[in-house]
C-alpha positions in Angstrom: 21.6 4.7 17.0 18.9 7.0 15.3 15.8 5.8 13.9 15.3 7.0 10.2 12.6 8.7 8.5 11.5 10.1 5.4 9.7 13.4 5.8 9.8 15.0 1.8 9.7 13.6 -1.7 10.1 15.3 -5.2 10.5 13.8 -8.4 10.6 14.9 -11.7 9.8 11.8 -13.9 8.3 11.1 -17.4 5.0 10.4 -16.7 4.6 13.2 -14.0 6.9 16.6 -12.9 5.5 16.8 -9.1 4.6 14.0 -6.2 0.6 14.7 -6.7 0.9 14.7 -10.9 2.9 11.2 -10.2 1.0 9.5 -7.3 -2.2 10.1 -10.2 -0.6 8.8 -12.8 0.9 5.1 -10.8 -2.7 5.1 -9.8 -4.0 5.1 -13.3 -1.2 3.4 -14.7 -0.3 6.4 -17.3 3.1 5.6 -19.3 5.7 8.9 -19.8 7.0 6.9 -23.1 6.6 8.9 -25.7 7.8 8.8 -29.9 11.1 10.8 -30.7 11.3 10.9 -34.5 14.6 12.9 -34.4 16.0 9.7 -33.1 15.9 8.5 -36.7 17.5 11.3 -38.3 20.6 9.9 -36.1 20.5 6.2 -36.7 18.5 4.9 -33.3 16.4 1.8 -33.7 14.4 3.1 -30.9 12.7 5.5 -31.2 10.9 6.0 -27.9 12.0 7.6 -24.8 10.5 8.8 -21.4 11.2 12.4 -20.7 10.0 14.4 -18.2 7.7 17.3 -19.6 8.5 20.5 -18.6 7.8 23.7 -20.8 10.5 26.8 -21.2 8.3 28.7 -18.9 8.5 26.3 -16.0 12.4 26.4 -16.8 12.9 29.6 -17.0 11.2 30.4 -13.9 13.0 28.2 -11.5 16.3 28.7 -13.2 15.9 32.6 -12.1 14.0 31.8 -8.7 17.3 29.9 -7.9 19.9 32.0 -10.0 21.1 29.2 -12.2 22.7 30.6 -14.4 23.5 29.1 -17.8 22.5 25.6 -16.8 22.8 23.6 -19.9 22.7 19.9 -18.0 19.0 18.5 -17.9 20.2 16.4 -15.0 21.1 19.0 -13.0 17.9 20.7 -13.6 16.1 17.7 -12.8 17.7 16.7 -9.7 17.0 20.5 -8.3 13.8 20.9 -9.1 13.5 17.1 -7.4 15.5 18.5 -4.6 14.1 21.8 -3.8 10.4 19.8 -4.1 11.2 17.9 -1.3 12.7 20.4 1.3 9.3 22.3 0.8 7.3 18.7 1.1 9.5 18.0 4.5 8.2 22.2 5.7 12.5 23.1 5.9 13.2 26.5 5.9 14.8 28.5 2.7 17.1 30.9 2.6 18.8 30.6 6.0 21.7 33.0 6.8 24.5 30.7 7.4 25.3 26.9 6.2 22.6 24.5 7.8 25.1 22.3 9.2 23.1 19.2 10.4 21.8 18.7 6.8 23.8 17.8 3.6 23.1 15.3 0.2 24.2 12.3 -1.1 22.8 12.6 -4.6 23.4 10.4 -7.2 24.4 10.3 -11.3 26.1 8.8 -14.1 25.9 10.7 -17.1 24.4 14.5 -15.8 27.5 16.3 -17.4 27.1 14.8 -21.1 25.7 17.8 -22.3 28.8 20.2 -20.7 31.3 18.0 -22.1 29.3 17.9 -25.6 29.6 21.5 -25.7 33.1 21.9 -24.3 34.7 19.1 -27.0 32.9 21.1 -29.8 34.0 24.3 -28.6 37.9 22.9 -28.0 37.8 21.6 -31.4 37.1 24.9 -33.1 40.0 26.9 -31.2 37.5 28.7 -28.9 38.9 27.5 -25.7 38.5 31.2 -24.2 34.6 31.2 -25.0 34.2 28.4 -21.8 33.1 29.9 -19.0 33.8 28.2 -14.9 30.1 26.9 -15.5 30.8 24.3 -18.2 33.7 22.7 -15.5 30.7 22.6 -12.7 28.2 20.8 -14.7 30.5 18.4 -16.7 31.8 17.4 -13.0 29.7 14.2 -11.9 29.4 15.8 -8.7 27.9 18.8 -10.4 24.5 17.8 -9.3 25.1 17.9 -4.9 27.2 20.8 -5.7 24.0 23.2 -7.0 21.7 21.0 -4.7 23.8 22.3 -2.1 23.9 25.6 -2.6 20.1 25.8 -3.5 19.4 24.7 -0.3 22.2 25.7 2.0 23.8 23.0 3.2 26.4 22.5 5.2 26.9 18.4 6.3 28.4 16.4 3.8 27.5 17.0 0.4 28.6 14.1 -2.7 27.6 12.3 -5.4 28.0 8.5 -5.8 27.2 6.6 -9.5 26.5 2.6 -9.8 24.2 2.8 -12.8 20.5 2.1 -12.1 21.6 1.7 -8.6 22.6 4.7 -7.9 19.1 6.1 -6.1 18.9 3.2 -3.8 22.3 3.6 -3.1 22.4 7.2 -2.3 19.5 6.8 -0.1 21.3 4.0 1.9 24.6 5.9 2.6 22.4 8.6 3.4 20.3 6.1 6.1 24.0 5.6 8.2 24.9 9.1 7.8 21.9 9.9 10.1 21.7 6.7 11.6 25.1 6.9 13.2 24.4 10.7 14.5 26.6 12.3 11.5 23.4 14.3 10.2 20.4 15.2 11.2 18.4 15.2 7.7 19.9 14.3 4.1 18.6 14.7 0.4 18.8 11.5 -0.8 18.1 10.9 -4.7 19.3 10.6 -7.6 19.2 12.1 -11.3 20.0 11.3 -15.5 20.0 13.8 -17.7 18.0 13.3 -21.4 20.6 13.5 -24.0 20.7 10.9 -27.1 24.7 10.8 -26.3 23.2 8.9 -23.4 20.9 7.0 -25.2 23.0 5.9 -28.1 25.3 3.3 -26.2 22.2 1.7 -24.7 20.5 1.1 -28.2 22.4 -2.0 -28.4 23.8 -2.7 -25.2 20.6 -2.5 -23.2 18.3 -4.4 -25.4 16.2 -1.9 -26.0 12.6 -2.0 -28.0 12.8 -1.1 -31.7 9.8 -2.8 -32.6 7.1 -0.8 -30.8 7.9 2.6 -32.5 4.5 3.1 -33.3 2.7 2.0 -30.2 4.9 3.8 -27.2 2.2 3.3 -24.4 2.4 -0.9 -25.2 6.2 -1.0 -25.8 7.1 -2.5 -22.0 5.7 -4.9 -21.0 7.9 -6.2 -17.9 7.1 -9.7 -16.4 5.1 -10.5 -19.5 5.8 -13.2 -22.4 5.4 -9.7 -24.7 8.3 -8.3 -23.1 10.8 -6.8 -26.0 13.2 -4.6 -24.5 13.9 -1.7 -22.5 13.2 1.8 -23.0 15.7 4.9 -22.0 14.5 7.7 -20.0 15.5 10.8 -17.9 14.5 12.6 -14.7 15.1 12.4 -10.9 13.8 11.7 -7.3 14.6 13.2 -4.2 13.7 11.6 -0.8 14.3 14.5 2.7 15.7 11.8 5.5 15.2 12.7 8.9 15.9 11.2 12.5 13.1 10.5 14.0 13.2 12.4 16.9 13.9 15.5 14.8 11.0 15.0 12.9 8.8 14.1 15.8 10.1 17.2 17.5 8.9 19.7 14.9 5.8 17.5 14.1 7.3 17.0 10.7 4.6 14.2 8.2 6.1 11.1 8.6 6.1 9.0 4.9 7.7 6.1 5.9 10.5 4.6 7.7 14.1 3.0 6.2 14.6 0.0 8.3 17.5 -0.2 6.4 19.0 -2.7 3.5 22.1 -4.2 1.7 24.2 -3.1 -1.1 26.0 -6.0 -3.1 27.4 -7.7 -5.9 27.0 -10.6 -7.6 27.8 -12.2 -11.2 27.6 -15.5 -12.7 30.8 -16.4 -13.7 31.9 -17.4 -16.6 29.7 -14.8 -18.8 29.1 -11.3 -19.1 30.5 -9.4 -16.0 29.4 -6.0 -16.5 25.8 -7.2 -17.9 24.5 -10.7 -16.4 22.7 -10.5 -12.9 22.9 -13.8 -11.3 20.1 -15.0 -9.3 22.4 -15.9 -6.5 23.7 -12.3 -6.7 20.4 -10.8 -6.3 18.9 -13.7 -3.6 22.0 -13.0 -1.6 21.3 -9.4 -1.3 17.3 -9.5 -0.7 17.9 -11.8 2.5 21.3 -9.5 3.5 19.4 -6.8 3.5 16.1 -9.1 5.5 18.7 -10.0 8.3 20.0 -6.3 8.9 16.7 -5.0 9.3 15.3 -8.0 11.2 12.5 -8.3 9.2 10.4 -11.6 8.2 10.5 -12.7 5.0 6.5 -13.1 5.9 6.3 -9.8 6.9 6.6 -8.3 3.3 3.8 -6.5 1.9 4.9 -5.4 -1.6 7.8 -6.1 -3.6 9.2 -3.3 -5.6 11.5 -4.9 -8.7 14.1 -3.9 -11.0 12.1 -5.2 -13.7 13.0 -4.0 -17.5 10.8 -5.3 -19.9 14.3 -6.9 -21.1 14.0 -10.4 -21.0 15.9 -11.4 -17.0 12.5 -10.5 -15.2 11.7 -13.9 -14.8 15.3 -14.4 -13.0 14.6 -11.5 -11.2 11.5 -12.9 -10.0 13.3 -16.2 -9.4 15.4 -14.4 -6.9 12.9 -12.8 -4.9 11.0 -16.6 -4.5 14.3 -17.8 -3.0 14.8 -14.9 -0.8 11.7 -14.8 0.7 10.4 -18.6 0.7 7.1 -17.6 -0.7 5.6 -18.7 -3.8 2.2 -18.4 -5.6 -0.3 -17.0 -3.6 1.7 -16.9 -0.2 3.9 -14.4 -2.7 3.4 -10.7 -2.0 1.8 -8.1 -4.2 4.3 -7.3 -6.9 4.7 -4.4 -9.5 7.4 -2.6 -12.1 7.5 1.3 -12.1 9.4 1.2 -14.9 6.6 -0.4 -17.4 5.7 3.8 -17.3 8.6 5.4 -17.0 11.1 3.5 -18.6 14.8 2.9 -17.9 15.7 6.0 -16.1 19.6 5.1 -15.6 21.0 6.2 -12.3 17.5 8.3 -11.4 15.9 4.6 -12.0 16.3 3.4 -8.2 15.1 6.8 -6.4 11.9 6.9 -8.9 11.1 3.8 -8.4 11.7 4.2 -4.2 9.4 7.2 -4.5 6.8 5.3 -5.7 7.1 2.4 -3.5 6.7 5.1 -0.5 3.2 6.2 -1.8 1.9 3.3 -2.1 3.2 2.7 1.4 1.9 6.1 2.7 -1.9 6.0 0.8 -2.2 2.1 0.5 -2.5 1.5 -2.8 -0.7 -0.9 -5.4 0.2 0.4 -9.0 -0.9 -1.5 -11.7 1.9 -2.8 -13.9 1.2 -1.6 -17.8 0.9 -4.3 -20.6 1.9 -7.2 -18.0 -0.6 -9.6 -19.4 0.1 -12.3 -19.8 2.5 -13.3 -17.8 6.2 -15.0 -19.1 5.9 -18.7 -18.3 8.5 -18.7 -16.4 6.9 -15.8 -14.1 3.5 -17.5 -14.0 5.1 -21.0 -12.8 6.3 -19.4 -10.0 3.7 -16.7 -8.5 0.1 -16.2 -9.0 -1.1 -13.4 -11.6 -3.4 -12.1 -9.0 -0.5 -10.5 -7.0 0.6 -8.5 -10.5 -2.0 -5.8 -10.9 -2.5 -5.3 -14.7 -5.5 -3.4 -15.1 -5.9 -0.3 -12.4 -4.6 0.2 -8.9 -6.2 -1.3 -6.1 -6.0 -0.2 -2.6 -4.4 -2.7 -0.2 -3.3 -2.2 3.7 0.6 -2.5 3.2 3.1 -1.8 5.9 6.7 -3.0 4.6 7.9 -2.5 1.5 11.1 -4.0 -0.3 12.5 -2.3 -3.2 15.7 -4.0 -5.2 17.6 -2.1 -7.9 20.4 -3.7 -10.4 23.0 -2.4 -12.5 25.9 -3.4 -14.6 28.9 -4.9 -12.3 26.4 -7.2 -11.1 25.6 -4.6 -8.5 22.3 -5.1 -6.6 21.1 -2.9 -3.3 17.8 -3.9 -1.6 16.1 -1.2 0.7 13.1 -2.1 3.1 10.6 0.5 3.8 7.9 0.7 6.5 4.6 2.9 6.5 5.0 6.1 8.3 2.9 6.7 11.3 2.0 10.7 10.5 
């Protein structure tokens, strides 16, 4: 069986469009959450969001670089400009004459065509039926995403999209890791994207727990892992990860990131409750060490533990989960951080984000600090030692393996390991 590798990243996320504006700002620690007042004029408690900044120029000229055409889903845009970042990172060609048939994309979404379906309902229920056009059907289809990816790129291997809420990144990159693994494809795009429409947004202002008390202080409204934590906060964007065998990359002397021992995808409820909400600890314990055993991979051996961590008040179980999982506690415990205390919940673009950043700090040895952390919940605190949660500014570290977990609703859990790259 092939080894896997990653050889390109993109991402497109709220606190930095680009993999050097991003690696700067997890090293300082900058938040993307920003203050939406229009929110209010529609009833939202929340008021906050994280949204990738891009200006009309920027769109505009990728749109027509690509000929996109009419492209009304943010998602879509998102996961492209993710997409086409990290073909170019990997040094693959453009523009090739026929179908590149060793490489395809399994790249996730959830909600990517709100924003084609918003316009087709409104134009249905005003009699103008003939005014849509064969675009609106491609970017309302969940699939629309692969599909453009696809033809922006050329591809010609298997090309899908697969959805499991925040889960979806991690997901998408494992599927991705057998596809390549088993000799089916040579490279995949792996990633994942969530458009930035309040349609989106409106559900989760009640279902998600998010913040409506920190309206006026954006930067200090998560606080994951921290007694302060209040909520959640929504946010858009995408990451793209270029897998590679290795001996393809080797072969064409392709920059090595890191390499995807492998993982587990689960899940896992407690029962009775909730089951489209509650993560059990059991659920998420059982997954970690699944996806330990598959790789063959030490508990001891892990350097930094990438969370799913919301700011919404199950950190601590989280937490909980990776103590079982891994036997360590306290200071034995290994570094630990939450991408999401900058970017916020990014829905299905959440886990291939957050597995971007986990592969920087891999690749450049560094740990991200964790934004408004301090102090720690008691719960947290009782069971590892605040100086493996960085609060204040990154500090460089010598890591080698990496475990990231994502959670969404189902009770669905995936856990990937990562190892530092060697070029």
């Amino acid at each position: 069986m092939n080894r896997v590798v990653i050889t390109g990243l993109g991402v497109v996320s709220p606190n930095g469009v680009g993999i050097d504006n991003f690696r700067k700002a997890l090293w300082e620690g900058r938040s993307g959450i920003r203050f939406f007042p229009e929110l209010e004029s529609i009833g939202f408690k929340c008021l906050l969001g994280g949204v990738p900044e891009l200006s009309e120029a920027e769109v505009q000229a990728f749109c027509e670089t690509f000929n996109l055409v009419k492209l009304k889903s943010s998602g879509i845009l998102y996961g492209c400009m993710a997409g086409v970042e990290a073909w170019r990172d990997a040094g693959l060609p453009f523009a090739l004459a026929d179908p590149d048939w060793d490489s395809g994309t399994i790249f996730g979404a959830v909600c990517n065509g709100i924003e084609a379906i918003r316009n087709g309902i409104v134009d249905i229920d005003a009699g103008m039926v003939k005014k849509l056009g064969g675009r609106t059907a491609q970017q309302a289809m969940n699939s629309g995403v692969s599909a453009y990816l696809s033809g922006v790129l050329g591809l010609g291997n298997q090309v899908t999209t697969n959805a499991s809420d925040h889960v979806t990144g991690v997901e998408a990159l494992l599927m991705a890791y057998d596809r390549i693994r088993f000799g089916y494809a040579t490279r995949m795009v792996a990633g994942s994207s969530e458009s930035n429409s309040p349609y989106i947004w409106a559900a989760l202002d009640k279902i998600e727990r998010l913040n409506a008390g920190s309206n006026t202080a954006p930067q200090h409204a998560l606080a994951p892992l921290s007694e302060r934590a209040a909520g959640a906060v929504p946010g858009a964007g995408a990451g793209a990860l270029v897998l590679e065998s290795r001996e393809s990359a080797l072969s064409r002397g392709a920059r090595i990131y890191a390499e995807v021992l492998g993982g587990h995808i689960a899940s896992g409820h407690d029962l009775p409750g909730d089951p489209v909400t509650a993560h059990s600890v059991p659920g998420m314990t059982a997954c970690i060490s699944k996806a330990l055993d598959a790789c063959g991979v030490a508990p001891g051996d892990i350097d930094l533990v990438s969370g799913s961590f919301a700011s919404n008040g199950r950190d601590s179980d989280e937490i909980r989960a990776w103590v079982q999982a891994l036997d360590r506690r306290g200071l034995h415990f290994p570094y630990v951080n939450a991408t999401k205390s900058m970017i916020g919940t990014c829905l299905s673009a959440a886990g291939a984000i957050e597995t971007i950043a986990s592969v920087l700090q891999l690749y450049h040895g560094f740990v991200h600090p964790t934004c408004n952390v301090m102090p720690l919940h008691p719960e947290v605190a009782s069971l590892i030692d605040e100086s493996k949660v960085v609060s204040q500014a990154a500090i460089q570290a010598p890591l080698r393996i990496a475990a990231k977990l994502s959670t969404g609703y189902g009770g669905a859990n995936a856990c990937v390991l990562l190892k530092k790259g060697t070029g």
